[in-house]
Each structure stands twice: as C-alpha cells, then as structure tokens.
C-alpha positions in Angstrom: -133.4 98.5 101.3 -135.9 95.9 102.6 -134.6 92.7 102.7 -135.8 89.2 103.8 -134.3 86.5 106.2 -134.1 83.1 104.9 -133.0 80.0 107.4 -132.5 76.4 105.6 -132.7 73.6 108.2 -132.0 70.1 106.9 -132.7 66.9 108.3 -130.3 64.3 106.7 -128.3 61.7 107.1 -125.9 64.0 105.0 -127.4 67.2 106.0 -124.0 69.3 106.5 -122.6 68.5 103.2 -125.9 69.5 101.6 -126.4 72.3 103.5 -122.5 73.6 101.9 -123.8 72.3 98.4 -127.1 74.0 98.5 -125.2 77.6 99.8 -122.8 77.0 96.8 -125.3 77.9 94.7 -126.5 81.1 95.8 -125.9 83.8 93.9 -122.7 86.5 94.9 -124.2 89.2 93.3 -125.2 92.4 95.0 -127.7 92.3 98.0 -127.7 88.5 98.5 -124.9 87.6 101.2 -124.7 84.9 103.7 -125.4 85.9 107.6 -122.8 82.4 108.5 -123.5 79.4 108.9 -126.2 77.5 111.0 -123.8 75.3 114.3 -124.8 71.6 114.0 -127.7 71.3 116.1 -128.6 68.1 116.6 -126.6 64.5 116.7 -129.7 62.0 115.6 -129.9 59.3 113.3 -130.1 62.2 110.9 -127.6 64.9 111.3 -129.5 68.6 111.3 -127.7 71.3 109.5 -128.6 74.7 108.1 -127.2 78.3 107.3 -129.4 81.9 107.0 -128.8 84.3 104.3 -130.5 87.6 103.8 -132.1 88.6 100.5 -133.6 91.7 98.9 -137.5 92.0 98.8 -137.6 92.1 95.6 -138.2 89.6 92.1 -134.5 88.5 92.4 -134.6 87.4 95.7 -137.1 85.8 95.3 -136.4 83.8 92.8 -132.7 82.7 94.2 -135.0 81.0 97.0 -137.2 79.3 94.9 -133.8 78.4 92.4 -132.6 77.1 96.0 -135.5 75.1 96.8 -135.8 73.4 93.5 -132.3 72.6 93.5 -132.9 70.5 97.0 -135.1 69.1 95.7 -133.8 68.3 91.8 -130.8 67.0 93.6 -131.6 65.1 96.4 -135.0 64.8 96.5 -135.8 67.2 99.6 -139.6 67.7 100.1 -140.2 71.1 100.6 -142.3 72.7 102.9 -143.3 76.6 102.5 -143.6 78.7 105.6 -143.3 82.3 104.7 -144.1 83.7 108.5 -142.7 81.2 111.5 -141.4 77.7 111.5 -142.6 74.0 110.7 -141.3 71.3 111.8 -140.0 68.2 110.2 -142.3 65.3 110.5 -140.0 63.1 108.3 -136.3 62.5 108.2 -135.9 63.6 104.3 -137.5 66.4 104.3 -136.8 70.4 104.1 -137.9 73.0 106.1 -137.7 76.4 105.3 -138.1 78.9 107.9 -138.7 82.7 106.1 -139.6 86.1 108.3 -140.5 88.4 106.0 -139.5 91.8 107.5 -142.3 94.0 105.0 -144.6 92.9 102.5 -143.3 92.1 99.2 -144.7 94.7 96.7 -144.4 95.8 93.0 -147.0 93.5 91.4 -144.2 90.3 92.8 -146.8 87.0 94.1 -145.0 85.4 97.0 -145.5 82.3 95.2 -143.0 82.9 92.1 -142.1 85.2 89.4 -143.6 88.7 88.7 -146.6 88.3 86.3 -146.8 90.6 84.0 -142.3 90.4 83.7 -140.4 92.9 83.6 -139.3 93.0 79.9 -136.3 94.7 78.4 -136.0 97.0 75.9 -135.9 94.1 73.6 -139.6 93.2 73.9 -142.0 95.5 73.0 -145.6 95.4 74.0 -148.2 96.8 71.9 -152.1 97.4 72.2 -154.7 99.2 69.6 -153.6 102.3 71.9 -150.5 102.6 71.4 -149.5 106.0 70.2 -147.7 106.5 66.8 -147.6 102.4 66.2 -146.7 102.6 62.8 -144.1 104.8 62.5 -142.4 102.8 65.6 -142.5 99.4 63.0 -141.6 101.7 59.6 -138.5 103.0 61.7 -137.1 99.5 63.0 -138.0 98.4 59.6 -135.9 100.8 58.0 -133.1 99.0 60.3 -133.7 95.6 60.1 -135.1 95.1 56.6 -132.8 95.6 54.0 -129.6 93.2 53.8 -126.5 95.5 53.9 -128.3 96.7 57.2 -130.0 93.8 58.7 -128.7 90.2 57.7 -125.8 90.5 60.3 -126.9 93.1 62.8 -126.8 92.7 66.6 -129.7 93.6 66.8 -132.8 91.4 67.9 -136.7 92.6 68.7 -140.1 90.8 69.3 -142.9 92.9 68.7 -145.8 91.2 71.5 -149.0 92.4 70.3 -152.6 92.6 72.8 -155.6 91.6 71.7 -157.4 93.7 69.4 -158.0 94.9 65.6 -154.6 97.2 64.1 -155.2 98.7 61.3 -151.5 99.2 60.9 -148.8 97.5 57.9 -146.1 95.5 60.2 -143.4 94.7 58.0 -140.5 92.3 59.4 -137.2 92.6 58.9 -134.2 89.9 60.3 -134.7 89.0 63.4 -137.4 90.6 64.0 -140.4 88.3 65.4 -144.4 89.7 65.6 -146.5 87.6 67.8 -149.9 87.7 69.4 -151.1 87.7 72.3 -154.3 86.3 72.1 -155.7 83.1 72.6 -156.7 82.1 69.4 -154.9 83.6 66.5 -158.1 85.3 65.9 -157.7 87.4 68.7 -155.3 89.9 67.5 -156.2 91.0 63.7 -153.9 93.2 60.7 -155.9 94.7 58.6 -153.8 97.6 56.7 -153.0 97.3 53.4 -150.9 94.7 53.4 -151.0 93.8 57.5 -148.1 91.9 58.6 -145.5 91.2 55.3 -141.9 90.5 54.5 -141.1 92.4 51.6 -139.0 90.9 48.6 -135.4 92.1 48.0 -134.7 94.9 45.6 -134.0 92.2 42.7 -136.9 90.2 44.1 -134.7 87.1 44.8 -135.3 85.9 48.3 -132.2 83.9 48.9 -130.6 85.1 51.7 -133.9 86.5 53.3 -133.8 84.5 56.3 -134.1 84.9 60.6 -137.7 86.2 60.9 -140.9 85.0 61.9 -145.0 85.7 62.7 -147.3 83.5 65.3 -150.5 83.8 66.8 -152.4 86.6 64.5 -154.4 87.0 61.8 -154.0 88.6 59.0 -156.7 90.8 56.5 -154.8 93.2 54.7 -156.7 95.5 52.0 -154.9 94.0 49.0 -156.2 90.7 50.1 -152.9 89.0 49.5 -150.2 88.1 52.5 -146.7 88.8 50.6 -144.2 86.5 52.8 -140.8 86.7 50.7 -138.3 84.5 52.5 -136.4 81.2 52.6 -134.9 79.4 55.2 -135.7 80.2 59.6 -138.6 82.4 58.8 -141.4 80.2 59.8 -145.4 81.4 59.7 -146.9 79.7 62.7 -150.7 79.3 64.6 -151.8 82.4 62.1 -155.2 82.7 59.7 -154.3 84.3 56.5 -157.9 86.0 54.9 -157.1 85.7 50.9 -154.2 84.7 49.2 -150.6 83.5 51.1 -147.9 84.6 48.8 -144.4 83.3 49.7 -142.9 86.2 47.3 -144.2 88.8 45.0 -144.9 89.3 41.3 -142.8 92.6 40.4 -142.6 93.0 36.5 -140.2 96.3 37.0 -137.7 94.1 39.2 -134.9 92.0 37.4 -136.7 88.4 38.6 -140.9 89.4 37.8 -141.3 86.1 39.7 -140.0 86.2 43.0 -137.7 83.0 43.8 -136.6 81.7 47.2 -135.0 78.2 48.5 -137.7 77.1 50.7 -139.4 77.3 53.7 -141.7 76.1 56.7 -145.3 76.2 57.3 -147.2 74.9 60.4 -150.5 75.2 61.8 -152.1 78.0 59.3 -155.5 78.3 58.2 -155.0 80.2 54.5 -158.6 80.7 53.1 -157.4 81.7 49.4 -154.5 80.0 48.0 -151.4 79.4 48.8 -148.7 80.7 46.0 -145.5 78.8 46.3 -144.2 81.4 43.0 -140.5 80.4 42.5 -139.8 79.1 45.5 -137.4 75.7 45.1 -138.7 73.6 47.9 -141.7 73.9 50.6 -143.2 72.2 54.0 -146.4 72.8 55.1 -147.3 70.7 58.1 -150.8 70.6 60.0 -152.7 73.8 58.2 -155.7 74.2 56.3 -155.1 76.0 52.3 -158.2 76.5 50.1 -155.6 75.7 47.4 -151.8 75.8 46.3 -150.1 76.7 42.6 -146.8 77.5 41.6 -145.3 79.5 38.8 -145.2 77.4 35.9 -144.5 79.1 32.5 -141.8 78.0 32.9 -141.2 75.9 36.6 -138.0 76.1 38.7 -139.3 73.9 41.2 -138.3 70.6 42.5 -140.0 69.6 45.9 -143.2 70.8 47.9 -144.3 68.4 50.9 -147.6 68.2 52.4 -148.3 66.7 55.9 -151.9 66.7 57.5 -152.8 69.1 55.8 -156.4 70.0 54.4 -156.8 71.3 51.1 -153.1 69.9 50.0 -153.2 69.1 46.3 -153.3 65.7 44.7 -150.0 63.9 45.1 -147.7 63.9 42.1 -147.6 60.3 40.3 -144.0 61.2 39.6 -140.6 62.4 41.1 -139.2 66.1 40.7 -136.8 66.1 36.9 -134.6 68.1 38.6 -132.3 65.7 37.8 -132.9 65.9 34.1 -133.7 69.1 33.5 -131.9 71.5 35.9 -132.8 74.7 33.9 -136.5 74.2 34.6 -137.6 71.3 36.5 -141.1 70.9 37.4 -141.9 70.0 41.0 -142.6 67.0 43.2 -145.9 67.3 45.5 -145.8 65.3 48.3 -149.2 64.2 50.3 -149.2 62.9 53.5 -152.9 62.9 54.8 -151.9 62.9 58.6 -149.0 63.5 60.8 -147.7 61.2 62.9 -147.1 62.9 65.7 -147.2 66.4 66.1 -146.2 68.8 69.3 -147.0 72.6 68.3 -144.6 75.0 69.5 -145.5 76.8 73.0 -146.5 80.6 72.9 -147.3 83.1 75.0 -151.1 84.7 75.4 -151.7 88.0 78.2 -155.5 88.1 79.5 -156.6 90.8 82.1 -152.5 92.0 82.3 -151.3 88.8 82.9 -149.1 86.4 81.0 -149.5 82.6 80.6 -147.1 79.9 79.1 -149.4 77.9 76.7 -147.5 74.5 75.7 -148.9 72.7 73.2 -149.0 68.4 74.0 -148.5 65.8 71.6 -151.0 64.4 69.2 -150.9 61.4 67.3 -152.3 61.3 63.7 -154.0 64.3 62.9 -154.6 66.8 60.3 -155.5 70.5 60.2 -155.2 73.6 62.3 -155.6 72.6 65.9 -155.0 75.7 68.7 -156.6 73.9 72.3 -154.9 70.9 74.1 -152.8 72.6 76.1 -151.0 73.2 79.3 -151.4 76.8 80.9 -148.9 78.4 83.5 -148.8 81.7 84.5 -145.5 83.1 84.1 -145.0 83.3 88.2 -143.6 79.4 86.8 -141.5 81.5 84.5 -138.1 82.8 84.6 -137.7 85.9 81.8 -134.1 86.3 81.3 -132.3 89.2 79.3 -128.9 88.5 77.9 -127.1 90.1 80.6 -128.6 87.0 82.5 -126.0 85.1 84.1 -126.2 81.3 82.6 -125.7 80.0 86.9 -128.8 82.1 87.3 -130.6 80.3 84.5 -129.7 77.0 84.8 -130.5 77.0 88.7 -134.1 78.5 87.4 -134.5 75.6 85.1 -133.2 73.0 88.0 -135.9 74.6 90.3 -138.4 73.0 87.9 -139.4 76.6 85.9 -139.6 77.6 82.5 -137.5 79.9 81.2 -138.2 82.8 78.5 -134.9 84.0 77.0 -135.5 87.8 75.6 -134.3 89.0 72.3 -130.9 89.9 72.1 -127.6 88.0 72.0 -126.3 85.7 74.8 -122.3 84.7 75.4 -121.8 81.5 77.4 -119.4 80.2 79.4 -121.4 77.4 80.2 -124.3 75.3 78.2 -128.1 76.3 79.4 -128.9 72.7 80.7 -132.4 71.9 80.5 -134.3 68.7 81.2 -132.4 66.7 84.2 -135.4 67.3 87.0 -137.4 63.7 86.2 -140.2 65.1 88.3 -141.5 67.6 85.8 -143.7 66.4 82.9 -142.9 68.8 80.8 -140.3 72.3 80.9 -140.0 75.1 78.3 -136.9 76.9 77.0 -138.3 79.6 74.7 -136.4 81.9 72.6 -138.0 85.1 71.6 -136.5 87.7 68.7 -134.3 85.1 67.7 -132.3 85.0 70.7 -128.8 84.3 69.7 -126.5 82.2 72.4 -122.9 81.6 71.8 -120.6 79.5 73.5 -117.6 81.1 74.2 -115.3 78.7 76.0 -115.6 75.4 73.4 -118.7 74.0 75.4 -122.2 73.6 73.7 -124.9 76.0 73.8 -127.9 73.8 75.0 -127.5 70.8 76.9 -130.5 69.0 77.0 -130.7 66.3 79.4 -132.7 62.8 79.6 -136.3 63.9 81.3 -139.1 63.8 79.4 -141.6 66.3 78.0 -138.7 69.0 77.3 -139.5 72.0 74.5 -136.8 73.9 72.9 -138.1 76.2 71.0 -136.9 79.6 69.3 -133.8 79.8 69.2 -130.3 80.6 67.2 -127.4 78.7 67.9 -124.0 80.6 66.9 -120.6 79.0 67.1 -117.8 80.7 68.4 -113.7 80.9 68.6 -113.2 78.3 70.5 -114.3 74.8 68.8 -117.5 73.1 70.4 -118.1 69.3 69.7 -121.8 70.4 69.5 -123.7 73.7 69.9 -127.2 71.4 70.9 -126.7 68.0 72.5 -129.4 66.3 73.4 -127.7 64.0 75.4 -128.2 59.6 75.5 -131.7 58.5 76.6 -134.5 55.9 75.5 -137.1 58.4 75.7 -140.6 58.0 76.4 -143.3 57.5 73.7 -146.0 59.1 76.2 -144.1 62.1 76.5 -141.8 63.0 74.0 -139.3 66.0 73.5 -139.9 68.8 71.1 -136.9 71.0 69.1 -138.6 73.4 67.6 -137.2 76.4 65.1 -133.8 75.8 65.9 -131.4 77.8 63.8 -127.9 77.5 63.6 -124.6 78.9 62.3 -121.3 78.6 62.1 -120.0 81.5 60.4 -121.6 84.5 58.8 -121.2 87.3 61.1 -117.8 86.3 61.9 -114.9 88.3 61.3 -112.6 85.5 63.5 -112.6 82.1 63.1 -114.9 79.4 64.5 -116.1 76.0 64.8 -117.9 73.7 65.7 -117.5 69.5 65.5 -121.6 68.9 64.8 -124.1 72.2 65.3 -127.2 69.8 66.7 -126.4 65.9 67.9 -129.8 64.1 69.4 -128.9 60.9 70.9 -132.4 61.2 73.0 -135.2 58.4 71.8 -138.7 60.3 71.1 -137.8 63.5 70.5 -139.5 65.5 67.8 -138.0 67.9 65.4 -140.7 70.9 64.1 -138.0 73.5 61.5 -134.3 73.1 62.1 -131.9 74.4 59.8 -128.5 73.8 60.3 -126.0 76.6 58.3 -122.3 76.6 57.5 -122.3 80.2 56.1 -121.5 80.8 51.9 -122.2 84.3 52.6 -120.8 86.5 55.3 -120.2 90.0 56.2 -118.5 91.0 52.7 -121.2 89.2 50.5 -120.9 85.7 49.2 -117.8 83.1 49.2 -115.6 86.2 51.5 -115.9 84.2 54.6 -113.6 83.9 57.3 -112.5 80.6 58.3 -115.3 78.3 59.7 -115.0 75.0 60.1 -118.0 72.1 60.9 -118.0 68.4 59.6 -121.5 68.0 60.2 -125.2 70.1 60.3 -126.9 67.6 62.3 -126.2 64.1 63.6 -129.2 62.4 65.4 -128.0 58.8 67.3 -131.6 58.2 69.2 -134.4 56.0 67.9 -137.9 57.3 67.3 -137.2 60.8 66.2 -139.5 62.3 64.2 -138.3 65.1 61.9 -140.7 68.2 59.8 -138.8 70.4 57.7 -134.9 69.6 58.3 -132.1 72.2 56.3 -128.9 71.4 56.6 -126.1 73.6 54.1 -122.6 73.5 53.1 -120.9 71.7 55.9 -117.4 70.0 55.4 -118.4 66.6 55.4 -122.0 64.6 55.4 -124.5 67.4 56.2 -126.7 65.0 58.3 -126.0 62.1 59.5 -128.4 59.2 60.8 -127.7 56.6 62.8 -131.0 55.9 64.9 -133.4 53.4 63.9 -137.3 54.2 63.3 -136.5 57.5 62.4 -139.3 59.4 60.0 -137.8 62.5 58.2 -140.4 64.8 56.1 -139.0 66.7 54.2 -135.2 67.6 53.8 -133.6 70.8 52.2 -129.8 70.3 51.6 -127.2 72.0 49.4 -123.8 70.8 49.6 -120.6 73.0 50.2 -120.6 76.0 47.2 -117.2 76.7 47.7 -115.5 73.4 47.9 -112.0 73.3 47.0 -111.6 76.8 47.5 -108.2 77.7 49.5 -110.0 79.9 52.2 -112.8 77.2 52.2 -110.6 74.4 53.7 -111.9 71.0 51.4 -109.1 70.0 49.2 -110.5 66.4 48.9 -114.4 67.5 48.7 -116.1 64.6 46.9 -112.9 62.4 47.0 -113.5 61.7 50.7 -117.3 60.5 50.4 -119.0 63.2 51.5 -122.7 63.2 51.1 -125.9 65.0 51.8 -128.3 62.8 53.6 -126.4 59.5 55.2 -128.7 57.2 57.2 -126.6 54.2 59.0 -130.0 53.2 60.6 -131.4 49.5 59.3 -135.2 51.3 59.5 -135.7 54.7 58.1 -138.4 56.5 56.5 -137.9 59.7 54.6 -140.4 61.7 52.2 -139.0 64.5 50.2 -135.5 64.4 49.8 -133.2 66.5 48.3 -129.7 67.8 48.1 -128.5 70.6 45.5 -125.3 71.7 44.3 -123.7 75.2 43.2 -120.0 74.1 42.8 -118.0 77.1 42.2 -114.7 74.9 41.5 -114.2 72.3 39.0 -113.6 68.4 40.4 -116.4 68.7 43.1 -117.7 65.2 42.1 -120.0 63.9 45.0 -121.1 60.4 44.2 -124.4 60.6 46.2 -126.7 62.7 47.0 -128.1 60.8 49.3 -126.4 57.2 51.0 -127.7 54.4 52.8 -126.1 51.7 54.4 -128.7 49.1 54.7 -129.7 48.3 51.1 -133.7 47.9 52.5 -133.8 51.1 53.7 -133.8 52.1 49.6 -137.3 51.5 49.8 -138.7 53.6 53.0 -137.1 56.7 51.2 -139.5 58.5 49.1 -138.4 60.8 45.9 -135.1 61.2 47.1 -133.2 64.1 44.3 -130.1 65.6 43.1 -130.0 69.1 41.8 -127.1 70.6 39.6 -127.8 75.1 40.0 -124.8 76.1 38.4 -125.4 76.2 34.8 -121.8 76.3 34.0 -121.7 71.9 34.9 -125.0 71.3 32.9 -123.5 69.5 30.4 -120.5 68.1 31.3 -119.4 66.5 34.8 -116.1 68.3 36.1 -118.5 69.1 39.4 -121.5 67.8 40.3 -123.7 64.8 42.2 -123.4 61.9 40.7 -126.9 60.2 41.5 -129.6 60.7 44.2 -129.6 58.0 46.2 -126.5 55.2 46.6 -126.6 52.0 48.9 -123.3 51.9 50.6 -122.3 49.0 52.7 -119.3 50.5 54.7 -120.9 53.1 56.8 -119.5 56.5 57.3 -116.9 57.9 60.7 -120.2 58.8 62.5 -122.0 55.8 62.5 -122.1 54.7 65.9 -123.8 57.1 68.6 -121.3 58.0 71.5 -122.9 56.2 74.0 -123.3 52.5 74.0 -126.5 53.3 75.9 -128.1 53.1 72.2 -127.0 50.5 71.0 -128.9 48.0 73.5 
C-alpha cells in the first residue's frame, strides 16, 4: 500500500528523551512501524533529536500524526509547525518541526488537515434520509428486538438511529438502548409525522418501571393522533425536540391491568410542547429550560409526590404546600415546584450533517435563562473529531483526546483496561466526549471508566458507566480542581450501574465522585440494580457504598437519581452546591442474605447527606420498598450543618410497600434530620478543597 514518511526533529534542551517519549506513543498496530531512529545531530545549547516512521495513507495514519503532534504539544508545550511537502526550519529553540513527504495524494474523502468528514460509521450507527428504502420495516424489526423487556432490558446490543433532514412519514418506536436523533440544525429540521411519529410504547401491564436506557434529540414530532406517547422512567431523556399536541409520558389503556400508565420519573430539557404535557402516574418529574402550553396529572385518585420546574415557560403555578407522601402513601398528591429561571445552564452537544458533512455543535453556558434556546454555539467539523467503535483501543483514544480532539464513542459496548482521560490539555476551551446509543464502557482491571482531568470547558455527555469484576474506587472521577466560573464543565446523561446484566460479581467503591469546582450536572442517574437478568431481587452479588459523591464547590446539579446503594446514596460535601431535583429510593432488598446489608438502617445510612455548611436543594425525595422487616432508616435526608435546614426545599419521605403502612418494623423515619457528626465521606480526598 501507499504509505507516508514522517520525520520529527526536535529542538530542546531535552530533545532526545522527548523524541523516545513522543515514539512511545505511536501506535504498534499493523502498517505503522518505525524506520529507526534519527543520530543526534547537533550539540547546541539545545540538543536536536528526531526519529522517522512510516505510516499508511490512510484516516489512521493520519490521525496517529496528528495524536503525535498534540501530545508534543499537551506535554511539553512544543509549537507545531505543519509542512506536508519539504522542510521548515526552526526559528525558536522550543519549537517542533515536522518534516512529511507525502509519497501520493491522500484520497477517499480524508482532508489533510484531520479526520475524514463525513466518518466512517459502524454498523452501529445508522444513517437515514426520506429516501431510504423500506425505513419502516428496518425500525419495526430492531423494535421487535429491542422493545420488549425479556428481550431488550439487558441485551448487548446498542443502535443510534441518525436521521437527515427532511419530513418521514414513518412511526419510530424506541426500544433500550436505542437512541433517534436529528440531524438538522434546528429540531425543526427533521419532522415525524406518522401516526404516532417517534414513541416508546408502554409495557404489556402498562407499568413503566423498569423502562429505562433510551432517548430522542433534535426532531420534531407531528404524529396523526396528535399525542407523543413517551412511557419511561429513569435515563430515557427527550432533548432539543418540538412536540405538536399533547406530550404524554405513558398511556391511558383501559384493557391493560394499570388504565393509567405509572412510571418513577424522568428528565426533560429544552422541549417546546405546544399542547400539554401529561405527567399521568408518573411519581416524580424534571423539566428544565422548555416551553409546555400546560401540564396535568392523573388525579382521581393521585399517586404523585414531586414534579419540578426550572426556566420553564408555561410551568404551572407553584404548590403552596409540600407533597403528603408522607401522610398518605396510598395516594399522595403531588408537589409542583417553580423555578422561573436556571441558573446556569450548558445544553448537551449534538451532531447536525449539511451538504454531507458533519459538525460537532457544543452548546456554551448561559446564565439565568428560561425557555427553549437552540443557537449559541460552537461549530467543528468532525475533521476535529475522532469517531471511535468499540474495538477502539483506549491508547488510541486517549492520545486523540490529548491531541486536543473531540471524540465520538459509537454505540456498542467498550471494555477497558485503562480510564478514557479527558480534560488535561489547559489550552483547549472546551473538548467533547460524546456517547451515542448508549455506549456502554466497562472497566475491566479495577480502574475507573472516565477520568476527567482539571481543564476547563470539558462535556461528558451520553454515556453508560457499567462496573465490572474487579472493584473500581470510582467508575467517573472527576478529579480535584477550583474550576472556573467562566467556563465550566458539563456531565450530561450519565448513567450508571453496578449490577443488572451481571451474572458475576462486581463493584464499585462510588459510581460518579466530582471533586472539580464549576462543573454542571444535566440527568445523572446512579443504579445499584434490584432487578437483574432473572427478574427482580435474583441478583448476583454487587456491591457499591455510594451512587454519587461530589467534593467540589459550585456544582450545579438538574435531575440527579441515585437507587439502592449500600450506604448514603449521595453524598455532599462541597459548598455552594444547588441540586434541582433529586429521585432516590433506598436499598429494596436490605437485609436480604444475597443482598449483603445485615445492619441496613442500624449503620446510619441515608438518602441525601450534605456535609457542606451552604447547600441549596429544591425537590427532594427519597422512597422506600423494604422487602424485609427492621429496615428502619432514621432520615431520609441528613444535614450536618443545622443552617443548611433552611436552603432545602420540600425535602420527602415515601413508604411504597403497603405491607409497613401502618406500623414501623421498616421504614424512613422522617424527611429531613440535622446531624452534627458527619458521615465516613465527609472530607474530599484531596486537601486541594479544603483551602
């Protein structure tokens, strides 16, 4: 094949030893070999050094010189200097020149300067436009796959569904993780408008409990039936859409066993909905920066307890009271929660195509806004992004991400050696990690997942977290930093687990720890499984103390779900935090033999434990299905700092199982406690944070 000769010269006062660093990290793969070593050449007052490598004209090779140059630069601040026919010459001592002769021209829709644009997507990723032959039989037949439970909750399989611009007069209904998004834009830009257009379909008993790992961006919606069914709970966020009609989040079925669809709760952002928005049965709701003609719930009789609203138009009128949940378990009658603006907001990035070509569109941060807002943006063509499969080595990505590029992981599932490690080049403003299909990474030698490091500007976004065998201390660490209030750090749909799909056991210490200042958090949830491969409370062992542990000041948190961990299920410890919103239910099978809690309630555990003197929280609650008698947890939610009582708005306990109603061998004792001893994870790791 064609290949390209590459020569690094160096000019240094350490220039051989980065010359050996810098060849370290070239890849050993096929095709992409070292021609030896460059002699010294020259004794000055900085040492010269180099080596020459060959590399295949292709994407690949490419991209392992750019991966090289970034690193020479991320590392030791190298200038670099592009000459892709001939030779420049240093006019500075710290600089890098790179000499290439390219032997043919580069072909196969590659630009010299970067990745190919359009990528080269795997099977995984499926591209659709109005032309498409035999569209909707392609969606029915990987619905009939991924839709129904027994088939889909667990399966290996993951899909996004990448849509052109244009009008589909199609149904597209979404199964687990499956993920539809458009191309366009503006949502407007790619339109459903079958019967029911893009939906997720209620369960066969039309409880949506365990209907999870799904999502839809960037469309709009204008089915026949006027209505958009969206039956699901937890990770199965609507996002940057326009809903024409009526946003249900469930169905009404009078011949299924539950007429009124029910769910847990869920996330909305940055959706216009010109009907109303029909929360059913659902138990708990966010809807952050979208526009709703109206909302209602199902009240004859409620089984609600908490709906949140933040900078959102068309929200009701805020509830003068707090949810009964407490009171009146059997049938309590919601909360609703108005906050007129958000504090700050960074929308997720996304991907738009225009004349063939793809662009990165990343969202920057806004301060105190309401509504639907799809401009302010940065734009880069994806020859600035890196699309990685799962067969993508994790060397290969992280030396992508250290060359200063964005990287696109495809759906499918990822094992790891080593964590992806994003954010430690304090040049860029602003780098995207961006999980498609629910992209699934798990770490498979007791290290984290994601490693995010102290720069500023970073987006994760998209992805599923999955412990394995081997026990990590986190899955997601976002590691010590101040942060930077002009440019802060974005987690966005994050979903993890520990357990579920597991037939071996696994674990992990914490599944997300932020110790960063300034980071935002848009739709986490944080799951120790109750229900695995052989239904509910048939797990194998999993073990996690904690959902998610945040140590850095000036976080910002929408819609945070933490479940069924071992001990507190978050933890606080940073000051100036803002939480709105929180979705918690404590461990169901405590005290269990195979669930490993003998002591549950004895040794403190809690829901929601803030250790920081200034916290503000709005919506808060933490529920309870105790399978065991003498589950007593004496707080739902505990503070250390008796002020902090104050900042917390309509905190709530929630007893489900019917069978402790009316007497107390299991259940949470109150919703909110002020405890002056604080908990084991009170202080952040580093001392960095405590300054």
């Amino acid at each position: 094949g064609t290949y390209i000769c590459v020569e690094f010269i160096i000019f240094h006062p350490c220039g051989c030893d980065i010359a050996k660093q810098l060849r370290s990290l070239l890849p050993r793969s096929r095709g992409v070999g070292l021609e030896g070593e460059k002699k010294h050449l020259a004794a000055t007052a900085c040492s010269m050094c180099g080596f020459k490598f060959s590399i295949p004209a292709s994407a690949k090779g490419i991209s392992a010189v750019f991966a090289l140059l970034g690193a020479a630069y991320a590392f030791h601040r190298l200038s670099c200097r592009v000459a892709w026919a001939g030779t420049q010459q240093a006019e500075e001592p710290a600089s890098l020149i790179r000499s290439i002769q390219l032997d043919t021209t580069v072909d196969g829709g590659i630009d010299a300067d970067g990745e190919p644009n359009p990528p080269e997507w795997p099977p995984s990723v499926q591209v659709y436009d109005e032309k498409t032959p035999n569209l909707s039989n392609k969606i029915k037949e990987l619905f009939r796959e991924m839709g129904p439970v027994e088939s889909g909750k667990f399966s290996n399989r993951r899909t996004a569904l990448l849509f052109k611009p244009g009008r589909y007069n199609i149904d597209v209904p979404v199964g687990y993780y499956t993920q539809v998004l458009g191309l366009g834009v503006t949502p407007a830009d790619v339109e459903f408008k079958g019967q029911h257009g893009f939906f997720s379909p209620g369960q066969e008993d039309n409880n949506n409990f365990d209907t999870f790992w799904k999502a839809v961006e960037n469309v709009a919606n204008r089915p026949a039936s006027k209505q958009t069914i969206w039956s699901v709970s937890q990770a199965a966020p609507l996002r940057r859409c326009i809903i024409h009609g009526d946003l249900l989040l469930g169905q009404y079925n009078m011949s299924a066993p539950n007429p009124v669809a029910k769910g847990s709760g869920g996330f909305i952002a940055n959706v216009r909905v010109t009907g109303t928005l029909d929360f059913l049965l659902q138990q708990q709701w966010i809807v952050r920066n979208s526009h709703i003609g109206s909302s209602m719930y199902y009240k004859t009789p409620a089984r609600s307890s908490n709906f949140v609203f933040v900078g959102t138009l068309g929200a009701p009128t805020p509830t003068a009271f707090c949810t009964n949940a407490s009171s009146n378990p059997a049938g309590p009658t919601p909360q609703e929660l108005v906050e007129s603006t958000s504090p700050l907001v960074i929308e997720k990035p996304y991907i738009t195509m225009e004349a063939d070509k793809y662009t990165l569109v990343t969202p920057r941060a806004r301060l105190e806004t309401m509504g639907v807002d799809w401009k302010d943006a940065h734009r880069d063509g994806f020859e600035k992004v890196f699309v990685a499969t799962s067969s993508t080595g994790v060397q290969e990505i992280n030396n992508k991400l250290r060359a200063g590029l964005h990287v696109v992981l495809t759906p499918g599932i990822y094992n790891l050696e080593e964590p992806i490690e994003i954010g430690w080049n304090s040049n860029l403003r602003y780098q995207v990690l961006l999980g498609l299909g629910m992209a699934t990474l798990v770490p498979t030698t007791g290290k984290q997942a994601v490693k995010v490091g102290p720069a500023g500007g970073v987006r994760v976004a998209g992805l599923m977290l999955q412990a394995g065998s081997l026990r990590s201390k986190q899955l997601l660490e976002w590691v010590s930093s101040e942060g930077d209030p002009s440019n802060p750090g974005l987690l966005a749909d994050i979903f993890a687990r520990v357990g579920g799909p597991d037939t071996e056991e696994v674990s992990a210490e914490v599944m997300l720890e932020l110790s960063g200042g300034y980071v935002l958090i848009d739709n986490i949830w944080a799951w120790r499984a109750d229900c695995c491969q052989n239904g509910c409370g048939s797990c194998a062992i999993r073990y996690c103390d904690h959902g998610i542990v945040v140590n850095g000041r000036n976080v910002t948190a929408y819609g945070l779900f933490s479940e069924h961990c071992q001990k507190d299920l978050t933890v606080w410890n940073g000051d100036h935090g803002r939480v709105y919103f929180y979705q918690s239910e404590m461990d169901s099978y405590a005290r269990e033999k195979w669930d490993h809690t003998p002591d549950y309630g004895d040794n403190g555990v809690s829901g929601y434990r803030v250790n920081a003197e200034t916290h503000t929280a709005v919506g808060i609650g933490v529920y309870a299905y105790f399978t065991q008698r003498g589950s007593k947890v004496k707080a739902g939610t505990v503070v250390t700092h008796k002020k902090t009582e104050k900042t917390i708005m309509c905190p709530f306990k929630w007893e489900l199982n019917p069978a402790w109603f009316n007497n107390s061998a299991s259940c949470i004792e109150r919703a909110l406690e002020w405890r002056s001893v604080p908990s084991e994870r009170s202080f952040p790791r580093s001392a960095a944070l405590t300054a």
